[in-house]
N, C-alpha and C positions, 0 to 999 in steps of 0.2 A: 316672595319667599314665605312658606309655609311650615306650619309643625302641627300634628296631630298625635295624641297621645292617651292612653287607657289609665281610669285611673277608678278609686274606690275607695269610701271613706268606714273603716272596722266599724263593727257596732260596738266595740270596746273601746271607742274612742272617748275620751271623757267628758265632753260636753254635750253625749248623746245623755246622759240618765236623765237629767232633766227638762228637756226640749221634744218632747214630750212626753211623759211615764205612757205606755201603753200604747203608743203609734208615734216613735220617735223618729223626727226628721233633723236631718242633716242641715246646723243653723247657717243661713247666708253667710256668714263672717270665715265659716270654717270653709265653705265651698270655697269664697275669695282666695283662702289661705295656698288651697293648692291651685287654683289657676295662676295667683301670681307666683307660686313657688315653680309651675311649669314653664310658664315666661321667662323665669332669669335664668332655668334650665337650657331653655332654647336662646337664650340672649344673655349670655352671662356678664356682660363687660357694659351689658344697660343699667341702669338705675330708677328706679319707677320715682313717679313726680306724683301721681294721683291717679284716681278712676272718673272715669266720666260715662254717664250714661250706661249705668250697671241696672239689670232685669233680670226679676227671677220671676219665668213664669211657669214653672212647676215645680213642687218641693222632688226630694231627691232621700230618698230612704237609705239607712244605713245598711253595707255591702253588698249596697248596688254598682253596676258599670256603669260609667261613663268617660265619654270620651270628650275630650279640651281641646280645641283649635283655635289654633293662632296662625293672624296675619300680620304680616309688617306694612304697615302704612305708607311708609316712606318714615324721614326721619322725623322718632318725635312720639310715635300711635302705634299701639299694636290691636287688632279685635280680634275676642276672643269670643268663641259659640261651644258652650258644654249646653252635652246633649244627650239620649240613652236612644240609641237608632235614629228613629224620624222624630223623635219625641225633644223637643228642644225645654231645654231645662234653666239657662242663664243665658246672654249675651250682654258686649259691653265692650269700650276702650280702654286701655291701658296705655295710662300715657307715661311718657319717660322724658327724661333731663337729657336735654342737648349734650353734645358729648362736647369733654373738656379738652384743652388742649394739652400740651407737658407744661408741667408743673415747675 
């Protein structure tokens, strides 16, 4: 089971003014923010436990494309690859809390 999805961070986002004045890139933390926001999108009834093995290997400029892919591991793991075409930008697991039983 998969999800792919397009996505773009404004250059009026607020934590772009400072991260760099004059060649501003889109900070790691803010990228995290909407991969995992797309994960509970596609998986809403998961609950994330942690990241494991997060890569950023190219920065990612403000109102650029990019697209976020997720796989389901089985239970437990989901990997995610953002990327802009062939050009791979982050990779990384997302790991999630066993699912609970009734309360």
């Amino acid at each position: 089971m998969s999800s792919i999805t397009e996505h773009s961070i404004p250059a009026t986002h607020p934590s772009l003014p400072g991260h760099f004045p004059g060649n501003p890139v889109v900070p790691g933390v803010v990228l995290l923010e909407e991969i995992l926001t797309a994960a509970m999108a596609w998986q809403p009834e998961s609950r994330i436990r942690g990241l494991q093995a997060v890569k950023f290997l190219q920065p990612v400029t403000p109102d650029s494309r990019f697209s976020i892919a997720l796989e389901l591991l089985g239970p437990g793991k989901i990997t995610f690859i953002c990327s802009a075409g062939q050009q791979l930008l982050s990779t990384g697991t997302i790991l999630l809390h066993a699912p609970s039983g009734p309360e």
